[in-house]
C-alpha positions in Angstrom: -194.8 -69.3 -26.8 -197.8 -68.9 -24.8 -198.8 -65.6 -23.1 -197.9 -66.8 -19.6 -194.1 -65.9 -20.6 -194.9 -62.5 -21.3 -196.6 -62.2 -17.7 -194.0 -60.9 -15.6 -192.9 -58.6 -18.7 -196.7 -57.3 -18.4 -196.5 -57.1 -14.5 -193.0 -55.3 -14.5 -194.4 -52.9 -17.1 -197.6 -51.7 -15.2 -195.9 -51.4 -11.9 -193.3 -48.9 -13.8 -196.5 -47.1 -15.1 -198.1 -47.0 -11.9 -194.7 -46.2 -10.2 -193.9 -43.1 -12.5 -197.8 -41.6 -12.4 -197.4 -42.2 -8.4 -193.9 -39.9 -8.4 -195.1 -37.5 -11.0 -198.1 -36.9 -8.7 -196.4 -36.4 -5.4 -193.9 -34.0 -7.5 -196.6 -32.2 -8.1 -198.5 -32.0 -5.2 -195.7 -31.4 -2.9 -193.0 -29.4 -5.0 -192.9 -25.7 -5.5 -194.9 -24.4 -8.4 -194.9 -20.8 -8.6 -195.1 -19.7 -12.5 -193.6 -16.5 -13.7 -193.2 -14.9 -17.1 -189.1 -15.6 -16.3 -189.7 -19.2 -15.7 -191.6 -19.8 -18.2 -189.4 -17.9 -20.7 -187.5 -20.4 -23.4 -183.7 -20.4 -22.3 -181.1 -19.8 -24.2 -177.6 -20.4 -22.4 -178.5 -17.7 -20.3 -178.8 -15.3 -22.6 -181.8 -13.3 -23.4 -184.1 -15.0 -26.1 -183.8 -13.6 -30.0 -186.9 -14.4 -32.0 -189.8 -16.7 -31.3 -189.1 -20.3 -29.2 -190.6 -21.9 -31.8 -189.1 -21.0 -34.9 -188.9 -23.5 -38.5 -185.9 -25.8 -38.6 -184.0 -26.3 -41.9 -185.0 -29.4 -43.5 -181.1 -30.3 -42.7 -182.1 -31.2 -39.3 -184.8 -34.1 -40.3 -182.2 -35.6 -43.1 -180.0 -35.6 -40.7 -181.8 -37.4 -38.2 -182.6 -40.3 -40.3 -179.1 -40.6 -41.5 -179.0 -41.3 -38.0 -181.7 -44.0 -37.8 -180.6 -45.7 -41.0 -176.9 -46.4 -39.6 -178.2 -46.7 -36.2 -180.8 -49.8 -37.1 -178.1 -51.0 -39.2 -175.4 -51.3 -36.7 -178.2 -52.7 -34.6 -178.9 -55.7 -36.5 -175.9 -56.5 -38.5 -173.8 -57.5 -35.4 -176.3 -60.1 -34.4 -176.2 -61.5 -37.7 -172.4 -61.4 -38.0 -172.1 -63.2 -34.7 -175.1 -66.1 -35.6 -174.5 -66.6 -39.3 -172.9 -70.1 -39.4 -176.3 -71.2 -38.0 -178.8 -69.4 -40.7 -176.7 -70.2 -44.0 -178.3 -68.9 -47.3 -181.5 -67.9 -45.8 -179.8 -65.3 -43.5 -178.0 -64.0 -45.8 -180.2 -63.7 -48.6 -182.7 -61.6 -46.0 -179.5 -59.5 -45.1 -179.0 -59.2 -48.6 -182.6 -57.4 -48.8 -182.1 -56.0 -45.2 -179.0 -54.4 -46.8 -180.5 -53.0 -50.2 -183.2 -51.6 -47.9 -180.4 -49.3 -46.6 -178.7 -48.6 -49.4 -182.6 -47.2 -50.7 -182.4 -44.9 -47.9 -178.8 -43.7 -48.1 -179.8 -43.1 -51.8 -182.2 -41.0 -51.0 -180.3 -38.9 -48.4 -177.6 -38.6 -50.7 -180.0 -36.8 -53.0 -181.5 -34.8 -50.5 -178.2 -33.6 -49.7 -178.0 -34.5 -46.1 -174.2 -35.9 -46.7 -173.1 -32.1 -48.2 -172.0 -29.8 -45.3 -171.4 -25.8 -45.8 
């Protein structure tokens, strides 16, 4: 592969950056922007706000959240293996066998953090 391939990627890619400066810009030059304390107030379904905006999350939230990515990058890559593994033989599957212990490290780990125990 040579890098001649990749050019219209590359072209398509810095017309999109150019493209979404170019909008953000005229957005802002043109739009309304009147600030107020009530605009700029955190929302909460329309009701007034109770503590700080930016309060601590529970550490439930981030275990969570890669139980998420681990099954997500999972179901990601073992479909394309399922569908092209007649043409890989032991090779594929001995890297999806590491691919899959990987995982298993990760759900492990949630498992002892607790992510899989609701209250």
């Amino acid at each position: 592969m040579t890098l001649e391939q990749f050019a219209p990627t590359g072209v398509l890619v810095i017309i999109a950056v150019i493209l979404a400066f170019i909008i953000l810009m005229i957005s802002r030059v043109f739009g309304p922007h009147k600030p107020s304390f009530r605009k700029n107030a955190p929302y909460e379904s329309g009701m007034k706000p109770i503590g700080p905006a930016n309060r601590r999350l529970p550490i439930k939230f981030y275990l969570v959240a890669v139980l998420f990515i681990i099954f997500d990058v999972e179901v990601i890559f073992f479909l394309p293996w399922a569908v092209s593994m007649n043409g890989m033989g032991w090779y594929g599957l001995v890297v999806m066998g590491f691919f899959t212990l990987i995982l298993i490290v990760g759900f492990i780990y949630e498992w002892k953090k607790g992510a899989l125990e609701w209250e």
